[in-house]
C-alpha positions in Angstrom: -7.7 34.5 70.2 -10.3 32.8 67.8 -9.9 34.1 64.2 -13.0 35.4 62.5 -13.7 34.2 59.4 -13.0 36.3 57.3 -9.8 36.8 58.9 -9.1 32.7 58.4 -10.1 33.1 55.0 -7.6 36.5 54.4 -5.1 34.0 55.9 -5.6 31.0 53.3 -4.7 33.2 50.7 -1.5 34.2 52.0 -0.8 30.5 51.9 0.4 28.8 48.9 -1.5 25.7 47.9 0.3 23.0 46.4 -1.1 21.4 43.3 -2.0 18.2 42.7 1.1 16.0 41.5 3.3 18.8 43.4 5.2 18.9 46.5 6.2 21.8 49.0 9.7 22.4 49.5 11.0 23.5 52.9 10.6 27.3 53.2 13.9 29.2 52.3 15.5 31.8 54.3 14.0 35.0 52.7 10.2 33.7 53.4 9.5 32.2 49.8 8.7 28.5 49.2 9.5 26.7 46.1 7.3 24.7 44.7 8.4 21.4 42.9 6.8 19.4 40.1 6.9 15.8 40.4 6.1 13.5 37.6 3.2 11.1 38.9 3.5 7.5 37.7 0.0 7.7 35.6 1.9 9.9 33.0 5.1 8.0 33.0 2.6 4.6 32.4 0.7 6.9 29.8 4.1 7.3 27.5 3.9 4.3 25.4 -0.1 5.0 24.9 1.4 8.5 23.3 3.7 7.1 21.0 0.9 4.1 19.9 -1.2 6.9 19.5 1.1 8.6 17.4 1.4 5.3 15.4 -2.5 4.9 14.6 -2.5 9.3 13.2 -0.1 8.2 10.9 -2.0 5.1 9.7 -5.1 7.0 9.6 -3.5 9.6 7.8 -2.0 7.0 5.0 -5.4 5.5 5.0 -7.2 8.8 4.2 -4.6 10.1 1.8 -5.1 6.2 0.1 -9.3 7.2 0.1 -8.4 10.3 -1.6 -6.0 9.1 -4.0 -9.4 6.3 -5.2 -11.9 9.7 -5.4 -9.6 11.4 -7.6 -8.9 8.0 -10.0 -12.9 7.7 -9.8 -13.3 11.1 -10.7 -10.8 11.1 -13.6 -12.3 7.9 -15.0 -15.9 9.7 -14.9 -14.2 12.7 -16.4 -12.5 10.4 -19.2 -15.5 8.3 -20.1 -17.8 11.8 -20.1 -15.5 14.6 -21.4 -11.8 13.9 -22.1 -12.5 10.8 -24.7 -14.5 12.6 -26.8 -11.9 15.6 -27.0 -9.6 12.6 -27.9 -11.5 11.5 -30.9 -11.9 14.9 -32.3 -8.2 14.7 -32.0 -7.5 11.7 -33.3 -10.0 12.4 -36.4 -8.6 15.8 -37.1 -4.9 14.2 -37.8 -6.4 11.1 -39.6 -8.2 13.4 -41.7 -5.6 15.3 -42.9 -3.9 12.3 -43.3 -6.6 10.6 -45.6 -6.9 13.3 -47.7 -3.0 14.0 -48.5 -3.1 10.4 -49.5 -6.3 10.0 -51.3 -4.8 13.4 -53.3 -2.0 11.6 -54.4 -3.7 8.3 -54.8 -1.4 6.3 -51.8 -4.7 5.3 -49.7 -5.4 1.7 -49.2 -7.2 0.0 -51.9 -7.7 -2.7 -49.5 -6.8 -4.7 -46.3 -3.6 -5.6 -48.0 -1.1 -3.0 -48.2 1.1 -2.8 -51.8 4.0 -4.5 -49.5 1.9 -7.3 -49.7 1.3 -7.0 -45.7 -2.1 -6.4 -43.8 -2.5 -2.9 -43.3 -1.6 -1.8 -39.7 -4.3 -1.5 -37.2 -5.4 2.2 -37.0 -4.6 2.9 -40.9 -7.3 5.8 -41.9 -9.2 4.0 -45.0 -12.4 5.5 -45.7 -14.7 8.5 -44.6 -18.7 7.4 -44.1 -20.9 10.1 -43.9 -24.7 9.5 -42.9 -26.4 13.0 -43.1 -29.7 11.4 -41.4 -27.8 11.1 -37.6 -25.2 13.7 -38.6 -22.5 11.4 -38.7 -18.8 12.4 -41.0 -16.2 10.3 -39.4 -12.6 8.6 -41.1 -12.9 4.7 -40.8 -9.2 3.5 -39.3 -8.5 -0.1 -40.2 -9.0 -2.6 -37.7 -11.6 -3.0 -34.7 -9.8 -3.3 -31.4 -10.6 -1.2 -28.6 -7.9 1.7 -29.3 -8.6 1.7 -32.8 -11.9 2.4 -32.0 -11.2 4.9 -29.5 -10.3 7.1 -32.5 -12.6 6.2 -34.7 -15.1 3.6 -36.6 -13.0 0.3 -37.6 -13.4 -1.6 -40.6 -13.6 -5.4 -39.8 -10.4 -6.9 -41.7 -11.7 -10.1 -42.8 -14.3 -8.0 -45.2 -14.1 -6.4 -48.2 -13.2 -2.9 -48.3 -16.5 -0.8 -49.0 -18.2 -0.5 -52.5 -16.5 -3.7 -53.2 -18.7 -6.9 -53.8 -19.2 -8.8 -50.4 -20.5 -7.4 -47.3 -18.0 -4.6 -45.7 -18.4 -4.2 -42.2 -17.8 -1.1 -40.2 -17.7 -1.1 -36.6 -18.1 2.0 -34.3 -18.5 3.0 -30.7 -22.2 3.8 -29.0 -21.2 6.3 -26.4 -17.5 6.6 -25.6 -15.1 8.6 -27.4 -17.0 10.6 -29.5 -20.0 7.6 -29.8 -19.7 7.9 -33.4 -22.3 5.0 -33.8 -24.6 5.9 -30.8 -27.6 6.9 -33.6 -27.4 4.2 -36.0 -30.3 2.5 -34.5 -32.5 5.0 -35.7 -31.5 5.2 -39.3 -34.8 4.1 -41.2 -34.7 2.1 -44.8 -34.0 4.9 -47.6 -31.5 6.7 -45.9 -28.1 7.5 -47.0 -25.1 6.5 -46.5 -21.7 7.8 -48.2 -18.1 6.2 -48.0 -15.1 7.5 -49.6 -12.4 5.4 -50.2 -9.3 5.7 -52.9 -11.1 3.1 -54.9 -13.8 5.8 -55.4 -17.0 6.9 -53.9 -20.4 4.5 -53.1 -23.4 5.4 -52.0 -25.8 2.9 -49.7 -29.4 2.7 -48.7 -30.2 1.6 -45.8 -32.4 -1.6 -45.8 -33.2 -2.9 -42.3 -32.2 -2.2 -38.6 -31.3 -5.4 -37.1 -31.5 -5.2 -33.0 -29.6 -7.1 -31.0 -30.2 -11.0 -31.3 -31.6 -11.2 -34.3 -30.2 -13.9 -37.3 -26.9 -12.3 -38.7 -28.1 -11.1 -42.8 -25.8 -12.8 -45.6 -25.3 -10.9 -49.1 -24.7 -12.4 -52.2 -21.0 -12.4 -53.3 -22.2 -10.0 -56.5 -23.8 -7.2 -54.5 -21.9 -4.4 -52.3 -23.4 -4.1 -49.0 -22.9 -2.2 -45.9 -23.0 -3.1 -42.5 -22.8 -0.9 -39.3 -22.3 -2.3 -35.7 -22.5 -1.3 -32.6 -23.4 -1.6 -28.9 -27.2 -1.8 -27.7 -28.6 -1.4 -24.2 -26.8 0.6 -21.1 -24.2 3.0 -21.7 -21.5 0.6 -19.4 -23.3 -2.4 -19.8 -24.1 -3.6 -23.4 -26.3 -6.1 -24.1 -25.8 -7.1 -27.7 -25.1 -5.5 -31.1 -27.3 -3.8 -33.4 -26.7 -3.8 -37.0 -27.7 -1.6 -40.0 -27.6 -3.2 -43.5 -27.6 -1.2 -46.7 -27.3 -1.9 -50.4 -25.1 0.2 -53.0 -26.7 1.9 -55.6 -25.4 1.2 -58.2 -23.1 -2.1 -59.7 -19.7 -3.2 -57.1 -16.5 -0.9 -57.0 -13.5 -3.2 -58.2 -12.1 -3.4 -54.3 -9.6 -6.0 -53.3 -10.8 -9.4 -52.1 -10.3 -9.3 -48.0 -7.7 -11.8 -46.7 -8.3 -14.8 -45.5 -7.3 -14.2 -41.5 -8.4 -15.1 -38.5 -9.5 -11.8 -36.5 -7.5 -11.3 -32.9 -10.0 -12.0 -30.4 -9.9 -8.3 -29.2 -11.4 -7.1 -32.7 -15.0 -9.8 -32.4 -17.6 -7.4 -31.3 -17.9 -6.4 -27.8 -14.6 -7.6 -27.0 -12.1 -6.6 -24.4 -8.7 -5.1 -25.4 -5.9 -6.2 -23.7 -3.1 -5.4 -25.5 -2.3 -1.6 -23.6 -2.8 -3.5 -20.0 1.0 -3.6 -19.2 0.4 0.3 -20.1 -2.0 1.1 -17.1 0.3 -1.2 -14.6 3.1 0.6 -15.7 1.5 3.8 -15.0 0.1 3.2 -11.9 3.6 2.2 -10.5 4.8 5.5 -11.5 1.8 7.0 -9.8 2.4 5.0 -6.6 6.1 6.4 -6.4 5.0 9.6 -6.9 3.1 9.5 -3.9 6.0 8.0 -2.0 7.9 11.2 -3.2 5.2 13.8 -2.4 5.2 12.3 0.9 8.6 12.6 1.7 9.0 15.6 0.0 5.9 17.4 2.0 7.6 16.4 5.5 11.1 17.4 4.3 10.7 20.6 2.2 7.3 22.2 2.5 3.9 22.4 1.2 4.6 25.0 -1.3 7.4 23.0 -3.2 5.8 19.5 -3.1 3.0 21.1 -5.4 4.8 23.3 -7.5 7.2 20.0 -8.1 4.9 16.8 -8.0 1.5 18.4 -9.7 2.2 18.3 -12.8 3.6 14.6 -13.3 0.8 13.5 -11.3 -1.6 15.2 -13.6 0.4 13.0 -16.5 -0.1 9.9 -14.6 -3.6 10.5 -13.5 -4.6 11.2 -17.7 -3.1 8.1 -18.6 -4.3 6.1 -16.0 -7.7 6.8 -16.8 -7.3 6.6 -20.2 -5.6 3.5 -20.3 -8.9 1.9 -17.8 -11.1 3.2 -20.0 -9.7 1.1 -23.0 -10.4 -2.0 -21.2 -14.1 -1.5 -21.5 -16.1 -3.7 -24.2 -14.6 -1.8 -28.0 -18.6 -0.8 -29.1 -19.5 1.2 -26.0 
């Protein structure tokens, strides 16, 4: 008897259909049918494109992890040059401050480049405080004009006399990074002001010309005290020259010390790089790199949770100094 359709179609569904990559067992006594899976030779050819698959997430995964490791150096380095270095010169000028005036109190400042050991003063000695009320400008003057001395403050250039004696002192300062102590000088105008403290005693100077950058360097006469103020012209990371502010002292020449007759280290010229601190940021980023290798490790072995309560805060270390120490090795006026 011919089966009507819908009676053909009630009987496929009885029927078990065997999927693809299956085969049908014989039927077993009690009217079931087992089903079994077989393993078709695509997958079994497709293994080793798993596991090189498996290979390239983890390489990408290094890779991005190695992109976001750069963005947060870049950041910190935007962060240094913008926010952090200037909270570092306040810093630096609140302890050199209080240092200065404990020593000018009891009369132990510097009364010149040569200490009374008969040594050169060390870099970063606190000598003088200039004041120019015209730019708003109170800062201590640290001996010295390498790039970390000036990261704390405006240098005085060693081979010169100290200031209010007779000669030409010269006072070097920073246009925009940490603190940019110097950044207004350009617009001083002759007339203006300008005070500096040391333990000699105090001298007052009026500004005489703005010198921009390129023009012919101004020599003093050996029997005046003059003043002279550097720093950076053009960008903020691209200087183009040095800008200089001459003033007189009213009034006849403070009996400084004569300066020494040295030859400055080529990281105190103007403009010039430091060097000295570079083992410092190698050092660093060493440490930073095996802290990486640790968090790794330790964020596959322990857990998310413990990998940043133990690894955040070194790396935070790592990541100030790192940016710190880059920043140094930008041109000492910018």
């Amino acid at each position: 008897m011919a089966l009507t359709q819908s009676a053909l179609d009630r009987e496929l569904l009885l029927v078990p259909v065997p999927r693809p990559g299956t085969a049908e067992a014989p039927p077993r006594p009690g009217g079931t049918t087992e089903v079994t899976t077989r393993t078709p030779p695509a997958a079994v050819a497709a293994a080793p494109a798993g596991a090189v698959a498996t290979t390239r997430w983890s390489t990408a995964r290094i890779a991005q992890v190695a992109l976001a490791v750069l963005a947060v150096l870049a950041i910190g380095l935007v962060a240094q040059l913008v926010l952090i270095g200037r909270l570092q010169y306040r810093s630096a000028q609140v302890g050199a401050l209080n240092s200065l005036r404990t020593k000018l109190a009891l009369g132990t400042a510097p009364l010149g480049p040569v200490g009374t050991n008969h040594h050169l003063l060390p870099l970063g000695t606190p000598m003088a405080v200039v004041s120019v009320p015209a730019i708003g400008l109170r800062a201590v003057v640290l001996e010295g004009t390498t790039g970390s001395v000036l990261a704390d403050g405006p240098g005085h250039v060693r081979t010169t006399v100290f200031p209010g004696g007779a000669g030409d002192s010269v006072l070097l300062g920073r246009a925009g990074l940490y603190g940019g102590p110097f950044g207004r000088i350009a617009s001083l105008r002759p007339g203006q002001v300008i005070t500096v403290t040391t333990q000699v005693g105090t001298s007052h100077f009026r500004v005489v010309r703005v010198r921009p950058a390129g023009a012919r360097i101004h020599r003093t006469s050996a029997s005046n005290a003059e003043l002279t103020l550097g720093t950076a012209s053009g960008g903020f990371l691209s200087p183009t020259g040095v800008v200089w502010v001459d003033a007189t002292k009213v009034g006849p020449p403070l009996a400084a010390a004569n300066p020494p007759s040295i030859s400055l280290l080529a990281s105190e010229v103007p403009l010039a790089t430091d060097l000295s601190t570079l083992w410092a940021l190698v050092f660093w980023l060493e440490g930073l790199a095996i802290l990486l290798g640790l968090a790794v490790w330790s964020w596959r072995r322990w857990g998310h949770a413990q990998t940043w309560i133990i690894f955040t805060a070194p790396m935070l270390v790592a990541w100030l100094f790192i940016t710190d120490q880059a920043a140094r090795l930008l041109p000492n006026l910018t």
